[in-house]
SEROVO-379483 format. One record per residue (C-alpha): x, y, z; residue in one letter. Coordinates in nm, 4 decimals. Example, Ala and Ser with C-alpha at 12.3 -4.5 7.8 and 13.67 -1.06 7.14 Angstrom:
# residues 2
ATOM        xx        yy        zz  code
ATOM    1.2300   -0.4500    0.7800     a
ATOM    1.3670   -0.1060    0.7140     s
END
This chain:
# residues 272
ATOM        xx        yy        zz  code
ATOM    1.3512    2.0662    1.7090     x
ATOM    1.7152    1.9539    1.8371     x
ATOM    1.4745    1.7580    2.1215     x
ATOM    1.3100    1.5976    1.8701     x
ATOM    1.5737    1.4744    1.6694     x
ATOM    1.7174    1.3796    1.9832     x
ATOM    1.4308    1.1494    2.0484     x
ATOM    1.4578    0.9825    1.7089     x
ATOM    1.8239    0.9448    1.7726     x
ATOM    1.7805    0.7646    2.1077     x
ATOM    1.4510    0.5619    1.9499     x
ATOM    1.7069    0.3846    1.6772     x
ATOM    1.9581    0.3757    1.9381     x
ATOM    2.1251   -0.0183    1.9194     x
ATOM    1.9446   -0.1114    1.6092     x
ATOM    2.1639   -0.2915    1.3709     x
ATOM    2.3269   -0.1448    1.0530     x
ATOM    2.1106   -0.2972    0.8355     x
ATOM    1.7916   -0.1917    0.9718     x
ATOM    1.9693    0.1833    1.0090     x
ATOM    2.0335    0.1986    0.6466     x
ATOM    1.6795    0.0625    0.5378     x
ATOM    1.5236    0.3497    0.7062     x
ATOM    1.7329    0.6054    0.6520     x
ATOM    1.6445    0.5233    0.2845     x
ATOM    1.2952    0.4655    0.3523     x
ATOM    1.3004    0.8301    0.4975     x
ATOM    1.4714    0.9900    0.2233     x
ATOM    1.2439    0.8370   -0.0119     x
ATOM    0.9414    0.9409    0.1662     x
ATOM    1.1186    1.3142    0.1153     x
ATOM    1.1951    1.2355   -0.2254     x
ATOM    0.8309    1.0825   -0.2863     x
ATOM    0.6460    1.3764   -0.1119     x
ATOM    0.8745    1.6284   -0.3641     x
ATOM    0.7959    1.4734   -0.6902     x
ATOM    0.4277    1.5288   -0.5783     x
ATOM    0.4601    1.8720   -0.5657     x
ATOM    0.6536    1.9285   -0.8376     x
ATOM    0.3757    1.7241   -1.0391     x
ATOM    0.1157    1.9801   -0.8589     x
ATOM    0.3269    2.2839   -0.9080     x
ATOM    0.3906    2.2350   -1.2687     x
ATOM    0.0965    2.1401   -1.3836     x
ATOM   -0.0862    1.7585   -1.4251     x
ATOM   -0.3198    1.7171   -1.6961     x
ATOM   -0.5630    1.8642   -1.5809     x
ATOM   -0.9653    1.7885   -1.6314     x
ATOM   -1.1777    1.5839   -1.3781     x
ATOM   -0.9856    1.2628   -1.4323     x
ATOM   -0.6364    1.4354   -1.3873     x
ATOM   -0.7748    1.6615   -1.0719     x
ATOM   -0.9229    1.3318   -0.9211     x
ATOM   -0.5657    1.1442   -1.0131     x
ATOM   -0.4193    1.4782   -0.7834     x
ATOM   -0.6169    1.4361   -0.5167     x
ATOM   -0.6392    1.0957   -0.4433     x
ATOM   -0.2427    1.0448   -0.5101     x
ATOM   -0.1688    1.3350   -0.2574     x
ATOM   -0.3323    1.1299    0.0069     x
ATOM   -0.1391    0.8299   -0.0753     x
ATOM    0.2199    0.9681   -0.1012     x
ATOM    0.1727    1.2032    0.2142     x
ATOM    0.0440    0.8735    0.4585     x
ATOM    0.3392    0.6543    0.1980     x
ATOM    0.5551    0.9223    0.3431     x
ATOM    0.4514    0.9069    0.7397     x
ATOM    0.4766    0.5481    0.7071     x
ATOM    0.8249    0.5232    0.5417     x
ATOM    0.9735    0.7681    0.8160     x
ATOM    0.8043    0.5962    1.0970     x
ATOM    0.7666    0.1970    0.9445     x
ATOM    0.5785   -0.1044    1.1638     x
ATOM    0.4335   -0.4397    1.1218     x
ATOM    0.0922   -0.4467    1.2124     x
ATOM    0.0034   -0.8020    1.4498     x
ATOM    0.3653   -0.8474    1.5585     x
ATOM    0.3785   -0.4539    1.6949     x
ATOM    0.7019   -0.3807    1.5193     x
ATOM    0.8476   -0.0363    1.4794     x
ATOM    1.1769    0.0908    1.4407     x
ATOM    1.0738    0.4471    1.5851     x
ATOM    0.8980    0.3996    1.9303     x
ATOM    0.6887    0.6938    1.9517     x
ATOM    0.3233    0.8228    1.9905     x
ATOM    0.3008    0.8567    1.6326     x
ATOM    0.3765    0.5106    1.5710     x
ATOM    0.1365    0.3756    1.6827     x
ATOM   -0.0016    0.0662    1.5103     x
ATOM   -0.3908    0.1251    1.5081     x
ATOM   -0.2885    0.5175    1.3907     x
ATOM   -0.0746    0.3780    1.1187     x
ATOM   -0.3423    0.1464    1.0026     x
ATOM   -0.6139    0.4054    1.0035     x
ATOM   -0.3967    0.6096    0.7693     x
ATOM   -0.3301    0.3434    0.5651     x
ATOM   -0.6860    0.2651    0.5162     x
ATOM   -0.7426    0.5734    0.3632     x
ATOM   -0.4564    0.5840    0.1771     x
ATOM   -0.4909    0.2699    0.0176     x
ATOM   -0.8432    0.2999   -0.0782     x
ATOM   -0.7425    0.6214   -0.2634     x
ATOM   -0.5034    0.4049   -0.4258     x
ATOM   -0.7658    0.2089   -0.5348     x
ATOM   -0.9941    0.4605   -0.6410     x
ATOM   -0.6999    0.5535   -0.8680     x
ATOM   -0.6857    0.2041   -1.0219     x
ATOM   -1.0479    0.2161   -1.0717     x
ATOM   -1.0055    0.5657   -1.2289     x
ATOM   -0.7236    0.4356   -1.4663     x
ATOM   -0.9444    0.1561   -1.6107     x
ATOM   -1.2435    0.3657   -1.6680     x
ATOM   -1.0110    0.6686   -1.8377     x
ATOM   -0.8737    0.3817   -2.0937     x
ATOM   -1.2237    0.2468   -2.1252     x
ATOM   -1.3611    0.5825   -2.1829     x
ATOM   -1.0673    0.5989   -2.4919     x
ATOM   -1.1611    0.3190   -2.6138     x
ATOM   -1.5715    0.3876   -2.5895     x
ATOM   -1.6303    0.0390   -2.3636     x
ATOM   -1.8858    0.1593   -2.1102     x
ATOM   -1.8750   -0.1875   -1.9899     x
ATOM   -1.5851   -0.2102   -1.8860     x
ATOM   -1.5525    0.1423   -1.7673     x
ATOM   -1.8957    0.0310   -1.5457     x
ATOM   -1.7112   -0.3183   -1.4293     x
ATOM   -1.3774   -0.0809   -1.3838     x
ATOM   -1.5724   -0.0222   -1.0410     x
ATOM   -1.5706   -0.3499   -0.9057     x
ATOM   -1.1906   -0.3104   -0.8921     x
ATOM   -1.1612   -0.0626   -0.5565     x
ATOM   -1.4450   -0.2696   -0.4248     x
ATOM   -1.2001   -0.5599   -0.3876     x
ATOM   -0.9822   -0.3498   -0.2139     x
ATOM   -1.2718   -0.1493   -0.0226     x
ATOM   -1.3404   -0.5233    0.1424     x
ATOM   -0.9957   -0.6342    0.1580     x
ATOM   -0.9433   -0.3493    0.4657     x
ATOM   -1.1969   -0.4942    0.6548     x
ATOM   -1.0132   -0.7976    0.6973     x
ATOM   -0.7011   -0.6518    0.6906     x
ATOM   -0.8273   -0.4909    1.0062     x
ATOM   -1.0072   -0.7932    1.1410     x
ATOM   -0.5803   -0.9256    1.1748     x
ATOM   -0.5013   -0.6272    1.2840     x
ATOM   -0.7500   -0.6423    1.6182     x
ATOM   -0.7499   -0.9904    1.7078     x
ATOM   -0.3522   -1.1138    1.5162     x
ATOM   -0.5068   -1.3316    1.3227     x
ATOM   -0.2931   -1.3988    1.0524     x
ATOM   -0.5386   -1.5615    0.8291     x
ATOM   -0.7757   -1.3066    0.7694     x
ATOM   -0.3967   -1.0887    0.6746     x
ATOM   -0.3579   -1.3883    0.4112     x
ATOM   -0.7178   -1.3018    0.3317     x
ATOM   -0.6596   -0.9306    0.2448     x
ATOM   -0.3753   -1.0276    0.0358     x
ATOM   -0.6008   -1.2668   -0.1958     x
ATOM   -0.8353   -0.9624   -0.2257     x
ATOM   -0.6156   -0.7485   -0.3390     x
ATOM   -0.4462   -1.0145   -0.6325     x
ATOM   -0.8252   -1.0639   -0.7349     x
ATOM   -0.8874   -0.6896   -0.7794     x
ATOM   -0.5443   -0.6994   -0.9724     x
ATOM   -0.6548   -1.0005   -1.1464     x
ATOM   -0.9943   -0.8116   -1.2604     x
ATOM   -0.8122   -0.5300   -1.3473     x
ATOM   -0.5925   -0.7150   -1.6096     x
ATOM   -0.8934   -0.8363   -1.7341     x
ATOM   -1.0519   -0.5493   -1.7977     x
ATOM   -0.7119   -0.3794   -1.9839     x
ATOM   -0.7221   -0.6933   -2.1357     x
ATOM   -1.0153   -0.6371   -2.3431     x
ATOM   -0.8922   -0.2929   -2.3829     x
ATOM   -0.5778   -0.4191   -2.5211     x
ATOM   -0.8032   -0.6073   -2.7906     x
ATOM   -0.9346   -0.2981   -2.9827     x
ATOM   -0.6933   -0.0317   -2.9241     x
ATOM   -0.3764    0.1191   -3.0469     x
ATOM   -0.1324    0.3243   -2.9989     x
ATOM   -0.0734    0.4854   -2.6199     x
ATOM   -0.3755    0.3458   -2.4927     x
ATOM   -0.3037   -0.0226   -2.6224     x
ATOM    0.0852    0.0087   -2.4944     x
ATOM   -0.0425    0.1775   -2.1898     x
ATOM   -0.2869   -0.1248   -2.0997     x
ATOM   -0.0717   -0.4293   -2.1999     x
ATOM    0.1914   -0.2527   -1.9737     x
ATOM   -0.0585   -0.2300   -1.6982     x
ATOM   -0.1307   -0.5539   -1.7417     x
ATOM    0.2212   -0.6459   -1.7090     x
ATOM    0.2192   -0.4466   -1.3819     x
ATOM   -0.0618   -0.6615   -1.2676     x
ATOM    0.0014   -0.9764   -1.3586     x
ATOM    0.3595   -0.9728   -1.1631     x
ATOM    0.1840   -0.8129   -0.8513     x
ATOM   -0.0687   -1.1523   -0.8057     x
ATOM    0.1879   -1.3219   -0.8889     x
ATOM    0.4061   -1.1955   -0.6127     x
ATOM    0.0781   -1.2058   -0.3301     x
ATOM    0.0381   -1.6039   -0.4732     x
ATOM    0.3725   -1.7099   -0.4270     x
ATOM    0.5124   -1.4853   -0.1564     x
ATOM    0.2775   -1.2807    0.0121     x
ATOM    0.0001   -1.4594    0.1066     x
ATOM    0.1950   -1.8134    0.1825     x
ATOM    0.4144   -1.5532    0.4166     x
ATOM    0.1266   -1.4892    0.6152     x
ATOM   -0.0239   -1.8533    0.5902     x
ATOM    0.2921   -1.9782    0.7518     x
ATOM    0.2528   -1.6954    1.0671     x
ATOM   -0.0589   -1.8495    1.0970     x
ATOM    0.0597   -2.1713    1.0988     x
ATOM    0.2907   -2.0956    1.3723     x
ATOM    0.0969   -1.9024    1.6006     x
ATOM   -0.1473   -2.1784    1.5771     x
ATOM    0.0944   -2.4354    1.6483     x
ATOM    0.2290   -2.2117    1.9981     x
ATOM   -0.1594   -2.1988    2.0688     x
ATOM   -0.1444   -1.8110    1.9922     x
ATOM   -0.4685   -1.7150    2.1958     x
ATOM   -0.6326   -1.4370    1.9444     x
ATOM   -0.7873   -1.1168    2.0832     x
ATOM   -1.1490   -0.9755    2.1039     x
ATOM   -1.2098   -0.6457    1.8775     x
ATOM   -1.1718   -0.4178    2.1810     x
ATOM   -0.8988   -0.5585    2.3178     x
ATOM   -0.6994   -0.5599    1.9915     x
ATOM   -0.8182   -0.1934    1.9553     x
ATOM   -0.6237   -0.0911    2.2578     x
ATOM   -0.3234   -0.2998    2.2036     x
ATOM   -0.2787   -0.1598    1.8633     x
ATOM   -0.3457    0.1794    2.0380     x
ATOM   -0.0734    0.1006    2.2902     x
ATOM    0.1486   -0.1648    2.2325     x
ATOM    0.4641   -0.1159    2.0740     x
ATOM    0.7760   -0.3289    2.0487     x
ATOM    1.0803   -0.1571    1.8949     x
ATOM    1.2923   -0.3615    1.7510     x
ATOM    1.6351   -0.2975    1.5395     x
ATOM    1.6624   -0.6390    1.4486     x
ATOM    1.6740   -0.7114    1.0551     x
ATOM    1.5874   -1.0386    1.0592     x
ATOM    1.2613   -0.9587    1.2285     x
ATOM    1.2078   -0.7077    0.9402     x
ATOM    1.3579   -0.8698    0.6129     x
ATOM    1.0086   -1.0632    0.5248     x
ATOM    0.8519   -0.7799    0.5742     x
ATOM    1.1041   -0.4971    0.3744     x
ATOM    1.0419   -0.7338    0.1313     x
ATOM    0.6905   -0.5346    0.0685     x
ATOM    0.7251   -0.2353    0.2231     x
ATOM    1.0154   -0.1050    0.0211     x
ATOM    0.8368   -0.1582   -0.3267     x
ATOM    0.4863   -0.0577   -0.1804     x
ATOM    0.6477    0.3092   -0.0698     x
ATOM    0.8644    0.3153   -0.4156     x
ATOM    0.6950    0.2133   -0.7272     x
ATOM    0.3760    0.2506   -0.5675     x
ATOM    0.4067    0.6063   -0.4859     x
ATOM    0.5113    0.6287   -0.8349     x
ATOM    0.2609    0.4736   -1.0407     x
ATOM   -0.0143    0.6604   -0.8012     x
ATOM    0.1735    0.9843   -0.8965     x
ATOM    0.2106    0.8741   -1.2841     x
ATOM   -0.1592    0.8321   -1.3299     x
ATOM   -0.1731    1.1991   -1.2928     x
ATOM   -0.0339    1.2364   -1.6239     x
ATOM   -0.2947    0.9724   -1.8275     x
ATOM   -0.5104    1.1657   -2.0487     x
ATOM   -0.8811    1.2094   -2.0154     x
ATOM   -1.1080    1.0779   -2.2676     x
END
């Protein structure tokens, strides 16, 4: 153990204080995160098929949330603040792949519970399409990933507002004919989803539009699928620089905070 603490210690050796104190908070969280799961398992969710699925999928989610708070990167530039085996781009975007189509399952899920309230089997059948956004966003998430592409990253992003977008369609027809938790419920989801595209519109995606942009312009030569594969096996470049990771803390810290936490809160939303 006091080796491998001693390897972490030397890994964030000459990183900046900035970059220190974002991941010493992004570890504690992922502690903090991986805790309120268990407590939420240990003390009981709802319970049913909804609230068991809910369980499931969220354990995933917070347990890879957790691995990639203690051991953050960014994906095409190779970034990590931790330079070890473990962080090793194409294993941290495997994880996340899984992770985040649980998440999505979970959004899904969510829609079709308030549906189900509400007695809309349309919308609880069209509550489907909304992990299938995200289902086909990883694929070009991963297509960036393998050759650093930037624009298929900027690609991902729009997938993931239009699943959001769908989604606040679909609670807003909810909304319509409801009352009480499941109307409040909805228009706050809504709420939730409505700021999220707005935040891949007018930061996210542009974000990764400009990399492109600039790789373009220094005549970034992109990589074949196999190659890409073993660079992200391989290649690492540890860096303890903030301003190479401020655009990017920008969405990580959110995605392992109130992400974790709305995929743990759905635990508690009633079955029909």
């Amino acid at each position: 153990m006091s080796s491998f603490r001693h390897h972490f210690a030397l890994s964030v050796a000459g990183a900046d204080a900035t970059v220190l104190a974002w991941w010493r908070g992004m570890s504690a969280l992922a502690v903090l995160n991986v805790c309120i799961w268990l407590a939420a398992w240990h003390f009981g969710a709802v319970g049913g098929v909804y609230g068991n699925l809910h369980l499931m999928l969220s354990g995933v989610y917070v347990l890879v949330c957790a691995y990639r708070s203690v051991l953050p990167r960014v994906d095409l530039e190779r970034l990590v603040v931790v330079d070890t085996r473990l962080s090793s781009i194409f294993l941290g975007r495997a994880a996340a792949t899984v992770a985040e189509i649980c998440f999505a399952i979970q959004l899904g899920l969510l829609v079709h519970q308030l549906g189900a309230h509400a007695n809309m089997p349309a919308v609880q059948l069209a509550a489907w399409a909304i992990p299938v956004f995200m289902m086909v966003a990883q694929g070009f998430c991963w297509h960036s990933v393998l050759t650093l592409n930037h624009i298929t990253q900027a690609v991902e992003s729009m997938l993931w507002a239009a699943g959001f977008a769908w989604m606040a369609a679909l609670l807003g027809v909810i909304a319509i004919d409801t009352s009480g938790w499941v109307h409040s419920l909805a228009m706050f989801s809504i709420l939730c989803s409505v700021a999220f595209v707005a935040y891949v519109v007018g930061v996210d995606a542009p974000m990764y539009w400009r990399r492109y942009q600039i790789e373009r312009a220094r005549g970034r030569a992109y990589m074949r699928i196999d190659q890409g594969a073993r660079d992200a096996w391989h290649r690492r470049v540890r860096s303890g620089n903030w301003a190479e990771w401020k655009a990017d803390a920008l969405w990580l810290t959110p995605y392992f905070s109130f992400g974790v936490w709305v995929s743990i809160a759905m635990v508690y939303v009633p079955g029909a």
